[in-house]
MARDREN-956757 format. One line per field, with one value per residue: x, y, z of N, C-alpha, C in turn; residue number from 1. Coordinates in steps of 0.2 Angstrom, whole numbers. Each point is the difference from the previous one (the first is absolute). Last residue first. Example, Ala and Ser with C-alpha at 12.3 -4.5 7.8 and 13.67 -1.06 7.14 Angstrom:
BEGIN
n.xx = c(64  2)
n.yy = c(-11  -28)
n.zz = c(35  0)
ca.xx = c(4  -4)
ca.yy = c(6  6)
ca.zz = c(1  0)
c.xx = c(-4  4)
c.yy = c(5  6)
c.zz = c(3  0)
resi = c(2  1)
END
This chain:
BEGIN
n.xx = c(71  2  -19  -7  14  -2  -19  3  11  -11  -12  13  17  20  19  21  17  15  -5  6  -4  -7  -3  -17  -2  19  10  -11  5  18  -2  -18  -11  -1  -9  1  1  -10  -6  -22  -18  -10  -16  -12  -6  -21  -13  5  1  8  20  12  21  8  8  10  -1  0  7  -1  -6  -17  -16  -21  -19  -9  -15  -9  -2  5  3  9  13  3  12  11  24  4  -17  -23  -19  -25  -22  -19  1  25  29  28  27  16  -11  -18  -27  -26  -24  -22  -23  -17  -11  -3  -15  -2  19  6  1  -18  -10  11  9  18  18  5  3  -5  2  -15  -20  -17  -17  -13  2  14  2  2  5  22  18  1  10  9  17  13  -4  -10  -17  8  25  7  5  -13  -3  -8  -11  -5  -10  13  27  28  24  5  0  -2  -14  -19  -21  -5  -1  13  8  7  15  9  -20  -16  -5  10  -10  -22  -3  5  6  24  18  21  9  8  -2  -6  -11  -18  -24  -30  -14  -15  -10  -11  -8  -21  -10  1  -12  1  11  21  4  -13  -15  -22  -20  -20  8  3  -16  -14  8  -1  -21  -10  9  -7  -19  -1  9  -14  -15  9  4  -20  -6  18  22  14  6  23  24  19  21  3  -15  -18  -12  -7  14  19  -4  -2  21  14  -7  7  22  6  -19  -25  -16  -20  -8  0  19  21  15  10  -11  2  18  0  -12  7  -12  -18  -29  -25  -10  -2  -18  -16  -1  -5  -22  -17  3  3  19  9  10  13  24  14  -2  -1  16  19  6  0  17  24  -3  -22  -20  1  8  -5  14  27  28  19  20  10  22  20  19  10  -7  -19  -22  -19  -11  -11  -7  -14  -9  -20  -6  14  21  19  19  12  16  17  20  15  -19  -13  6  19  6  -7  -18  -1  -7  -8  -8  2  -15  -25  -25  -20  -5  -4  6  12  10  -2  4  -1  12  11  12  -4  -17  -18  -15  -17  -10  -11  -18  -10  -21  -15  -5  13  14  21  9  14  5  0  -23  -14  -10  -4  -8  -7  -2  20  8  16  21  24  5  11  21  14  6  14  24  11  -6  -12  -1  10  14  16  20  11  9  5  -16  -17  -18  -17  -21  -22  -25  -22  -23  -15  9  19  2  -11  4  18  4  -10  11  21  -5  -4  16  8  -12  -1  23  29  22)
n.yy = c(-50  13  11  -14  1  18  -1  -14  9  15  -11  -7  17  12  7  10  11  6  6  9  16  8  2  -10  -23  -13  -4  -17  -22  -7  -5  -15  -8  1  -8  1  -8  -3  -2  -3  0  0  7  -5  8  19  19  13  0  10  1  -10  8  13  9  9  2  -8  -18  -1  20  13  2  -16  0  -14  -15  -14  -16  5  18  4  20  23  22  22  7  -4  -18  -10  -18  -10  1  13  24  10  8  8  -4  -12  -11  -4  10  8  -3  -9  7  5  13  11  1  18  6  -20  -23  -16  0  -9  -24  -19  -19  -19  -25  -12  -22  -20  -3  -19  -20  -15  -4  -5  -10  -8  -18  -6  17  21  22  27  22  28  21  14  -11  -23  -21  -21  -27  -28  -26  -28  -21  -9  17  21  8  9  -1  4  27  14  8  9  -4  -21  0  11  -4  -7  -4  15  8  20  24  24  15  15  23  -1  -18  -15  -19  -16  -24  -18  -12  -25  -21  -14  17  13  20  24  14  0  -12  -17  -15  0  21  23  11  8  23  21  18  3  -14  1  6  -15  -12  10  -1  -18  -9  10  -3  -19  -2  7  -14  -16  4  1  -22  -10  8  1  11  15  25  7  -13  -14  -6  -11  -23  -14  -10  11  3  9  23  14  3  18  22  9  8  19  19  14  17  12  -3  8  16  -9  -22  -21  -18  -5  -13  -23  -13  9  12  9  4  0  -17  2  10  -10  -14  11  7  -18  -8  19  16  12  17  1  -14  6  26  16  14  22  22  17  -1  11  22  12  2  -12  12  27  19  -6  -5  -20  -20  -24  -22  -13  -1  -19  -6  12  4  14  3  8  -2  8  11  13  16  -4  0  -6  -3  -7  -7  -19  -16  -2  -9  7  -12  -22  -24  -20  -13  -3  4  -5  -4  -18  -20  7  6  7  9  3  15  15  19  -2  2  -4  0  -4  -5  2  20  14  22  19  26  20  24  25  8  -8  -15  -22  -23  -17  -22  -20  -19  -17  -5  17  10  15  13  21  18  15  25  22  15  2  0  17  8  -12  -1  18  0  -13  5  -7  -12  -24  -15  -16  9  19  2  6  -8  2  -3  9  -2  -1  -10  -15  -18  -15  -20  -15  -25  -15  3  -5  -21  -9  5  -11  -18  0  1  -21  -15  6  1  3  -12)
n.zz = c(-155  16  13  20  17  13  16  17  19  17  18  21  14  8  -18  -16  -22  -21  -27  -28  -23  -28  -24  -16  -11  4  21  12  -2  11  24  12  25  23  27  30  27  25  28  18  20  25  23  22  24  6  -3  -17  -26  -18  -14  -24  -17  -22  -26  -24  -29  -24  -17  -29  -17  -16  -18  0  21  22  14  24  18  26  22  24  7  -17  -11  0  6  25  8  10  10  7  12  -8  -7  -4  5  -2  5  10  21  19  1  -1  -5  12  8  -20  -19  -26  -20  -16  -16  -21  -8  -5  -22  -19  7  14  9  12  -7  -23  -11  -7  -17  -5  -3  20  27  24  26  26  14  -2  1  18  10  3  -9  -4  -15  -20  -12  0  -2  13  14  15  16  6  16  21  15  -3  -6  -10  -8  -22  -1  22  20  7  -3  13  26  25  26  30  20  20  19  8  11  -7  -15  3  -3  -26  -16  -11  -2  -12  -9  2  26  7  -12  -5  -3  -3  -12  -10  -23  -27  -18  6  15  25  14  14  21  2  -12  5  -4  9  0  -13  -23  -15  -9  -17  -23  -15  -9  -20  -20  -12  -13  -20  -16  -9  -17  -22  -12  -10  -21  -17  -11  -13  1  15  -4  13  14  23  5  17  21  21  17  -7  -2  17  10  -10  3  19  3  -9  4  5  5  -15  -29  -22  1  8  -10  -1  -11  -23  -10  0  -17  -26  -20  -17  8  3  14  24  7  2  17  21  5  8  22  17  13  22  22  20  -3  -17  -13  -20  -13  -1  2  17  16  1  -8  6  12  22  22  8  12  6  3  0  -5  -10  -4  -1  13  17  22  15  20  20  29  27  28  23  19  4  -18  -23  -20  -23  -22  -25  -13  8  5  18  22  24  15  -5  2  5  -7  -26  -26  -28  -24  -15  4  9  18  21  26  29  21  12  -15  -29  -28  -26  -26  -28  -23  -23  -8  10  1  15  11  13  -1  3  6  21  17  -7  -13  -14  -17  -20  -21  -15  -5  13  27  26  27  17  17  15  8  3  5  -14  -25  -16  4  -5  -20  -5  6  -14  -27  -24  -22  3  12  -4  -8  13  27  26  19  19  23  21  25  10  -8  8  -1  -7  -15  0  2  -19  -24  -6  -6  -20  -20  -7  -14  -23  -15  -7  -17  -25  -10  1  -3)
ca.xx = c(0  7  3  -5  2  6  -2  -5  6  3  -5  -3  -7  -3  -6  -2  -5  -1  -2  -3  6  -2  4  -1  -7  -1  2  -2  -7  1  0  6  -3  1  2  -6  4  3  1  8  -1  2  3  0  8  2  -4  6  -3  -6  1  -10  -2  1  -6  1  4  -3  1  0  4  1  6  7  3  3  4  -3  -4  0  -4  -7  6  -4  0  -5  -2  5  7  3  6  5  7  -2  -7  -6  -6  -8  -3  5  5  8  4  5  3  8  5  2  -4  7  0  -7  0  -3  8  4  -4  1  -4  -7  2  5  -2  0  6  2  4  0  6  2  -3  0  5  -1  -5  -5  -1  1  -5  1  -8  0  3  6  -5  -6  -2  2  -1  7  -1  4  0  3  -2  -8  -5  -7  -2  2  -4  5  6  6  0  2  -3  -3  3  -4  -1  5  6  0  -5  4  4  1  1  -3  -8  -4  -7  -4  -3  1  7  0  7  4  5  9  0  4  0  4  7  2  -2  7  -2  -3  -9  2  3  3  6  4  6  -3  -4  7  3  -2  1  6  2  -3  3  8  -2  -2  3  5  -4  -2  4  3  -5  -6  -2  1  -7  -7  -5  -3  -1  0  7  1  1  -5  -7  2  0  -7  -5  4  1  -8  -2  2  8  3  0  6  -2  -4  -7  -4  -2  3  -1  -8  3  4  -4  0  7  7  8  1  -1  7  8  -3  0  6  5  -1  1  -5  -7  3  -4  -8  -5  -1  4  -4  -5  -1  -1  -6  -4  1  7  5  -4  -5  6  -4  -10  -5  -7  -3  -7  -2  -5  -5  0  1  8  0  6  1  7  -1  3  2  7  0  -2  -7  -2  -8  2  -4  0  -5  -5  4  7  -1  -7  -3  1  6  -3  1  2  -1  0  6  9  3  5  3  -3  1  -5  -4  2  -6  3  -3  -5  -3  4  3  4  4  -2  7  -1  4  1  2  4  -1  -8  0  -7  -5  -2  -6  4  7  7  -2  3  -1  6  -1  -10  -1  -3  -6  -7  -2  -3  -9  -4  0  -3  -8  -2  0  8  0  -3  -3  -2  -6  -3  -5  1  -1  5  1  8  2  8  2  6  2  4  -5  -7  2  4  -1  -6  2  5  -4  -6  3  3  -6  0  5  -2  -8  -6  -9  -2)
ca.yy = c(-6  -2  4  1  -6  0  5  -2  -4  3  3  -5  0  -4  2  -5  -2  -6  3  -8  -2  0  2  8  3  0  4  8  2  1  5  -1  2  6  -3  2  2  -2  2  -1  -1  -5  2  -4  1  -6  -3  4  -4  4  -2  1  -5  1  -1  -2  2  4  -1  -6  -4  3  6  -2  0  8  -1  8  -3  -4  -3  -5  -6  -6  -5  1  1  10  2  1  4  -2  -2  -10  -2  1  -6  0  4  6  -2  1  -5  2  2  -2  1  -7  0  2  -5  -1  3  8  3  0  2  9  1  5  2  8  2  7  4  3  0  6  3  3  -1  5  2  6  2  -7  -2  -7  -1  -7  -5  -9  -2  1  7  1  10  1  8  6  9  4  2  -5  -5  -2  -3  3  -2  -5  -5  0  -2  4  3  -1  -4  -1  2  2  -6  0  0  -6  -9  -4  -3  -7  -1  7  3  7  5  4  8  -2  7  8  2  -3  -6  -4  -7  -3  -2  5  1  7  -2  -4  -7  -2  -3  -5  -5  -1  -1  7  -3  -4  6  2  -4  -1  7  1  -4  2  3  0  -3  6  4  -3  1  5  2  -3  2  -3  -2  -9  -1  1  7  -1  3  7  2  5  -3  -1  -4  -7  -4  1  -3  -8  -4  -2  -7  -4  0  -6  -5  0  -1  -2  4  3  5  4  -1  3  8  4  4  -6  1  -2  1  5  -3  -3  4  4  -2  -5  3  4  -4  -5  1  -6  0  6  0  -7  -3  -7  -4  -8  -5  0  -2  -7  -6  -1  3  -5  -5  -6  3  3  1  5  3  8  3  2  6  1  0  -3  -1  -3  3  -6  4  -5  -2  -5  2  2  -2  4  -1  3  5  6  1  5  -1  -3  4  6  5  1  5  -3  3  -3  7  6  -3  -6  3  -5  0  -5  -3  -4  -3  6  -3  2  -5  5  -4  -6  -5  -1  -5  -3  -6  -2  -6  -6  -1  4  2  5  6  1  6  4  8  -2  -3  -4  -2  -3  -4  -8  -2  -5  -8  -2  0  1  -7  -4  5  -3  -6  1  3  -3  -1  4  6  0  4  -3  -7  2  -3  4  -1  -4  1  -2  1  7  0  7  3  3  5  6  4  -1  2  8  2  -4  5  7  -4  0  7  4  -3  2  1  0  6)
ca.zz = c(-6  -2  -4  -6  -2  -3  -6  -6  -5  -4  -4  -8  -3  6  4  3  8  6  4  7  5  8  3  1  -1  -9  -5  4  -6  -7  -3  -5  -6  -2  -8  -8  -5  -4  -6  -3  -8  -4  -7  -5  -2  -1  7  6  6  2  8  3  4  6  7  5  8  3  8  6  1  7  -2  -6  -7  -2  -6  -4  -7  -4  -9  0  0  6  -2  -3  -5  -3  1  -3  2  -3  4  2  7  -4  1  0  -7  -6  -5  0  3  1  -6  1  3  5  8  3  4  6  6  2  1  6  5  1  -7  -1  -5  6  4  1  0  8  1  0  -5  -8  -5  -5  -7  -3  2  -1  -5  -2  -3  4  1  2  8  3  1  -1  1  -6  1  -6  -3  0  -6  -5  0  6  0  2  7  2  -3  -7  -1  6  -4  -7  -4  -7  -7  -6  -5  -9  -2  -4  3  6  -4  -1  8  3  1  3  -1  6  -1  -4  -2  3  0  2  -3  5  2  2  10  6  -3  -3  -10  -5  -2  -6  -1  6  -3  4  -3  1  4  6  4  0  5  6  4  4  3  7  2  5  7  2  1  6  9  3  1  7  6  0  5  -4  -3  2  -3  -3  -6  0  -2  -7  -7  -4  3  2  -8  -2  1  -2  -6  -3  4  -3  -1  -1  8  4  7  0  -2  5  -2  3  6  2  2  8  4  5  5  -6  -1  -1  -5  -1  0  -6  -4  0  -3  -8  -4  -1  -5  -4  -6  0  7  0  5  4  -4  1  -5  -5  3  -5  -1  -5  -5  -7  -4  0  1  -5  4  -3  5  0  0  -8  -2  -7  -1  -3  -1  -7  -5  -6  -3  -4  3  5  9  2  5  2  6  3  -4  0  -6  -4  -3  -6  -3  2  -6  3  6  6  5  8  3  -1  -1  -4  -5  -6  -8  -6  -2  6  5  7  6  4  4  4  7  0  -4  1  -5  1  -6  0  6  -5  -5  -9  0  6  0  8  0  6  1  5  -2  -8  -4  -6  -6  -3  -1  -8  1  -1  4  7  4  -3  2  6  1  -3  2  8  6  4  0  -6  3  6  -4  -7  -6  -5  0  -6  -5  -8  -3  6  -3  -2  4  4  -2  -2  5  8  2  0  8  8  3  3  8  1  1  3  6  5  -5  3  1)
c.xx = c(-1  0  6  0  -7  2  9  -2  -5  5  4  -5  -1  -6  0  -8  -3  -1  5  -1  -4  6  1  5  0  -7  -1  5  -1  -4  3  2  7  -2  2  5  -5  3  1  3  8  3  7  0  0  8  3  -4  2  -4  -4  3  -8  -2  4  -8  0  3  -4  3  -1  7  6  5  5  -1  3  7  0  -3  2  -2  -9  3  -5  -4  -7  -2  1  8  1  8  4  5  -1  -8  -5  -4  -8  -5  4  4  8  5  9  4  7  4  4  -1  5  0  -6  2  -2  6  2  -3  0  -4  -7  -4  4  -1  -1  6  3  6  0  2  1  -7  -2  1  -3  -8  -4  -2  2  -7  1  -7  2  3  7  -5  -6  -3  3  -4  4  -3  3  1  1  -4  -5  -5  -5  1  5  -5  2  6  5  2  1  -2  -7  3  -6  -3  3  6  1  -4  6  6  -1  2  -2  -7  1  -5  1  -2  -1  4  -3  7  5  5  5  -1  6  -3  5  6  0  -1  8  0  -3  -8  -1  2  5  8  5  5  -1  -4  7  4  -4  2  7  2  -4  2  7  -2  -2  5  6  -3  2  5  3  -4  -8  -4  -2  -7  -4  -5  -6  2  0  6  2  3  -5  -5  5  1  -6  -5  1  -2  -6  0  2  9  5  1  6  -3  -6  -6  -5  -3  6  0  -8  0  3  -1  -1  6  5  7  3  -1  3  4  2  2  7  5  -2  3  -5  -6  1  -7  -4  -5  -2  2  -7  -6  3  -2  -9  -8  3  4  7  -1  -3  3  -3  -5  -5  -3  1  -5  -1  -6  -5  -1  2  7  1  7  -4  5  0  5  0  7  1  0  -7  -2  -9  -2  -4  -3  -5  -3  6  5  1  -7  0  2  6  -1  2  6  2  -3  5  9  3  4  2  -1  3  -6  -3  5  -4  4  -1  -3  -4  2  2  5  8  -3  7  -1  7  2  7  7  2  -8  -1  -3  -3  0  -6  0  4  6  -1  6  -4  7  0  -7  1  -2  -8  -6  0  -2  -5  -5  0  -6  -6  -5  -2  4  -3  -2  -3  -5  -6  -2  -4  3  0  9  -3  7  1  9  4  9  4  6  -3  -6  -1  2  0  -8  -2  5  -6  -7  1  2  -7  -2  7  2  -5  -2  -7)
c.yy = c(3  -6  -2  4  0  -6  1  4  -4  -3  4  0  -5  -2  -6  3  -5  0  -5  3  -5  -4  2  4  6  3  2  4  6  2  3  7  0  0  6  -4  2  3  -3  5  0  1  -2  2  -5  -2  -6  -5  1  -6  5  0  1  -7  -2  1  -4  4  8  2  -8  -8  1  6  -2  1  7  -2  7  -2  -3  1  -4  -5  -3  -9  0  -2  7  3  3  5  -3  -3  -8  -3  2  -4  1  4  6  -5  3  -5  3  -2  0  3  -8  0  -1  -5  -2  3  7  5  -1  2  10  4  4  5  7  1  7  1  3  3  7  1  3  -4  6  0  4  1  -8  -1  -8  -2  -5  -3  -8  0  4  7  0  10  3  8  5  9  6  -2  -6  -5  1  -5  3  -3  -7  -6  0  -5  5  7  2  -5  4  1  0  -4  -2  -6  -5  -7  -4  -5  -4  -2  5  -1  4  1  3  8  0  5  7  1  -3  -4  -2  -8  0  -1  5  -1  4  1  -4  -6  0  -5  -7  -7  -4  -1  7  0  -3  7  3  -2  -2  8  5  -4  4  6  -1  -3  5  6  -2  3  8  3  -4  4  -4  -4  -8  -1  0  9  0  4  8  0  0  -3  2  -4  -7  -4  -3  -2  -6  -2  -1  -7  -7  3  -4  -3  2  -5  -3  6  3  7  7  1  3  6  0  0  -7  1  -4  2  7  -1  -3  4  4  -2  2  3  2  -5  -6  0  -7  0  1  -4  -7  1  -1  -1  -5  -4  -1  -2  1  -7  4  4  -7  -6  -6  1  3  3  7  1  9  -1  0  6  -1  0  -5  -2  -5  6  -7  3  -4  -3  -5  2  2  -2  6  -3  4  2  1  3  5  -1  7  2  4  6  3  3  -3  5  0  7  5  -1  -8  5  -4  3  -4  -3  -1  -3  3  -1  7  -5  5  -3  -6  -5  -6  -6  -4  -9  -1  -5  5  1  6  5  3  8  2  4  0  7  -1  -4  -3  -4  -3  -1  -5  -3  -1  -10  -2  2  1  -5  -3  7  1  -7  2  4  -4  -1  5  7  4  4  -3  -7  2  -4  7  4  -4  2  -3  0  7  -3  6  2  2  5  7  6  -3  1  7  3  -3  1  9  -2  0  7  6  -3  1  -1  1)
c.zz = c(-5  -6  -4  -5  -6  -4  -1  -6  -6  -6  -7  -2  -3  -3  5  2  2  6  6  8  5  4  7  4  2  0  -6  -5  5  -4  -6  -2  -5  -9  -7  -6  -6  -6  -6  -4  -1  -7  -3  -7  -4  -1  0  4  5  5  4  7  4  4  4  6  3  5  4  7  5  -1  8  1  -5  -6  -2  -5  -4  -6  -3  -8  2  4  5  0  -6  -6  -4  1  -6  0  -3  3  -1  3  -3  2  6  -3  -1  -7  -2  2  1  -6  -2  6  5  8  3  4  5  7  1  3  8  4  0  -6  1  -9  2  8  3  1  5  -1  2  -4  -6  -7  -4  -6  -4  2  0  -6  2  -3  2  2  -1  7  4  2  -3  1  -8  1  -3  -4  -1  -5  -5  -2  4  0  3  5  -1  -4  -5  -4  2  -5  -8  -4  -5  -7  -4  -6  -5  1  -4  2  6  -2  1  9  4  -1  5  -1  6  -6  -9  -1  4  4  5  -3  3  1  2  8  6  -1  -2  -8  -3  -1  -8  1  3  -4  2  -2  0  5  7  6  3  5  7  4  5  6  5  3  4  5  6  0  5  7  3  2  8  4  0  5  -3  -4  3  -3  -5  -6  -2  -1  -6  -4  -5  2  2  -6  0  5  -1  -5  -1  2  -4  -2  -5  6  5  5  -2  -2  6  1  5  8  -1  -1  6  6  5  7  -4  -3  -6  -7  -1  0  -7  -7  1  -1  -7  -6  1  -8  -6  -2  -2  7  0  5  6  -4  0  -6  -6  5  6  -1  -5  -6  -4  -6  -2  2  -6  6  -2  3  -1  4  -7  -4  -6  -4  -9  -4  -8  -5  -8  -6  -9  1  5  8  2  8  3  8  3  -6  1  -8  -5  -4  3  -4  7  -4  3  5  6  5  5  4  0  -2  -5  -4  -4  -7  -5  -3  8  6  4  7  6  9  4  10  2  0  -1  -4  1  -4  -3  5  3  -2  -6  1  5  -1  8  3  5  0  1  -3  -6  -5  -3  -6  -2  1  -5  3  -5  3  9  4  -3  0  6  0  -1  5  6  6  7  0  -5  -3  1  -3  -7  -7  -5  -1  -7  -3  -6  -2  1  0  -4  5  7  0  2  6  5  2  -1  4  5  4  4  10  6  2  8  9  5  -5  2)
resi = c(427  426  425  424  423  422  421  420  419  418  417  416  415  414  413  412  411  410  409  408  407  406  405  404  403  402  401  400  399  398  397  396  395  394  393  392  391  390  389  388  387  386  385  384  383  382  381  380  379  378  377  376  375  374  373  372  371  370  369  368  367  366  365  364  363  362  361  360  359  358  357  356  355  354  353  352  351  350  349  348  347  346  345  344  343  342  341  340  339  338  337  336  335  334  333  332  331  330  329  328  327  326  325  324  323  322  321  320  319  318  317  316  315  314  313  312  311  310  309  308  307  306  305  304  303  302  301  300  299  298  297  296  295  294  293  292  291  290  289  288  287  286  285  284  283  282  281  280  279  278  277  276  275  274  273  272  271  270  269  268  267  266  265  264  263  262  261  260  259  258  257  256  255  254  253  252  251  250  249  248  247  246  245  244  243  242  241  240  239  238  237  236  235  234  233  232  231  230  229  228  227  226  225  224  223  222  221  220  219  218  217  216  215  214  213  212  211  210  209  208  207  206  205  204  203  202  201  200  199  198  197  196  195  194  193  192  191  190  189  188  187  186  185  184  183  182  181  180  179  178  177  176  175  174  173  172  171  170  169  168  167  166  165  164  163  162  161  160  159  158  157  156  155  154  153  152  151  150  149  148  147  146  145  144  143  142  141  140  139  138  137  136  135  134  133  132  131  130  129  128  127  126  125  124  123  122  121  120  119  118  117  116  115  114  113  112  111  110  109  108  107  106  105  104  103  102  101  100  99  98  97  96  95  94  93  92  91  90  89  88  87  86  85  84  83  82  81  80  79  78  77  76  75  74  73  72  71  70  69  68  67  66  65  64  63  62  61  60  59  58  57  56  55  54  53  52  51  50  49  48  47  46  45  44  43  42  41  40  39  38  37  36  35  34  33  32  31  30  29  28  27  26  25  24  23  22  21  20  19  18  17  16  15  14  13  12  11  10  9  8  7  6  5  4  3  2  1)
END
């Protein structure tokens, strides 16, 4: 899905191309879902003939500023992407539009022609992004309560440290939290703590001084560079979790990369963090996937240990402060489950249920097998989600009966976060 380095790639093509020309045609779709609190009708009258002055941006949400207000905002979920026709944008996997698609494409949502012929479309095929029009779109949600921006505004090594020292949450679902730094996703993530060394469950306040500075250098390291290359998978270092590489076996993946996506050929694949686990490696060191801050997690376990006596049950599992409305700023709180997402992209189920909380001890009086969860398939940037099903232990139901006459549960979960805390119950 976009993060900084992707949206950051949109807003270079929209400010190159785009700034200092007039906006002389505007179809918008009639989608409410996109199309966030104002009609089709009423968005295109507000924008036509005005200039675009500049494109901005704060963490995975950007914004075009016209010579006056309201400017046109796009925050843009799970599959939101930028198209300028007749110009190079970095996309990615699940947004990707092909040059052979009809334009504009069928996953318009915002279709915009300038004075000069160029024409630029915001398309999106999943439907959980949002574009707004706002008087000054920093100054409402989701923009106003970001954190940092992880380009921008980068904190200073002090107080870096002193934040992350701060926090009782493990430091991938820290790092997801957009209220406490913004830009990072979940590929970044998983990188910036592969090149720092950190096990993705580790307690952000467990953290060493070192361990902090190294951490804050990766993540300038690896945004810069990813930014540098305009997102462009194919020019990220061998020594990353996420690149491309020339394989063996042709045909083997497709890639999409947006209007690049025809020059590659069959026999480019995905690197490591693209493959089933078990047969994931970089640089000859295997790569396991486990749920952390409730997203699928690519990690090297020979590289990345976990310190401490901690415990590392409670991944995806958000603390109050986190689970509050005021931090509710992840792009990518909307995914295509059954149930809810929560700002750390943990899922909740119909039944209300975390799917990622594991080790949480029901109560005694509460029946064994709890609810049914939902399959993690909040890793959308990626095709290596994986989590198994497994059968809930249903526990004895005979002493069940004798203590309270409780009915044996035999729902099944997609969750072994959730069959553990039940098998724990059961003993």
């Amino acid at each position: 899905m976009p993060e900084l380095p992707e949206v950051e790639a949109a807003r270079r093509a929209v400010e190159y191309n785009c700034v200092g020309k007039r906006i002389t045609k505007c179809v918008v779709a009639d989608d409410s879902k996109v199309i966030h609190g104002v009609s089709p009708s009423d968005f295109q009258a507000s924008v036509l003939g005005k200039l675009i002055v500049a494109a901005h941006r704060k963490g995975k949400n950007m914004w075009l500023q016209l010579d006056s207000p309201p400017f046109p905002s796009f925050q843009f979920g799970m599959a939101g992407a930028i198209y300028i026709k007749g110009a190079a944008v970095t996309n990615y996997k699940r947004s990707a539009v092909k040059d052979e698609d009809e334009w504009p494409s069928k996953y318009s949502k915002i279709f915009i022609e300038l004075d000069d012929g160029l024409e630029l479309s915001f398309t999106d095929k999943r439907r959980f992004a949002k574009v707004r029009l706002l008087k000054d779109p920093t100054s409402v949600p989701p923009i106003s309560e970001l954190g940092p921006d992880a380009l921008f505004e980068p904190m200073t090594l002090e107080k870096f440290t002193e934040s992350l020292h701060k926090k009782k949450t493990e430091i991938k679902a820290l790092l997801l939290d957009q209220s406490f730094i913004s830009g990072i996703g979940n590929w970044v993530a998983d990188e910036v703590l592969y090149q720092a060394r950190i096990h993705p469950r580790q307690v952000a306040s467990s953290l060493s001084n070192e361990s902090c500075s190294n951490l804050s250098k990766c993540i300038k390291e690896v945004i810069h560079l990813a930014v540098e290359v305009d997102a462009d998978c194919s020019r990220f270092p061998l020594e990353w979790l996420f690149h491309f590489r020339w394989g063996k076996k042709p045909g083997k993946i497709t890639i999409e990369v947006g209007a690049e996506s025809s020059q590659y050929p069959t026999n480019w694949i995905f690197h490591s963090r693209e493959k089933k686990p078990g047969k994931a490696f970089v640089d000859g060191k295997k790569i396991d996937f486990i749920t952390a801050g409730g997203r699928t997690t690519a990690y090297v376990p020979e590289l990345q240990k976990l310190s401490g006596s901690l415990d590392v049950k409670e991944t995806g599992k958000p603390n109050k402060r986190q689970a509050s409305k005021k931090v509710r700023v992840d792009d990518d709180t909307e995914k295509p489950t059954n149930g809810e997402v929560d700002d750390l992209g943990s899922v909740k189920s119909k039944k209300g249920t975390k799917a990622g909380a594991k080790g949480r001890k029901p109560s005694k009086k509460k029946k064994s097998g709890g609810s049914d969860e939902d399959k993690d398939s909040s890793d959308v940037g990626t095709d290596y989600d994986s989590d198994q099903v497994e059968k809930k232990n249903p526990g004895n139901v005979a002493s069940r009966k004798q203590a309270g006459g409780e009915k044996q549960s035999n729902r099944r979960v997609q969750s072994n976060q959730t069959s553990w805390s039940a098998k724990r119950k059961a003993k």
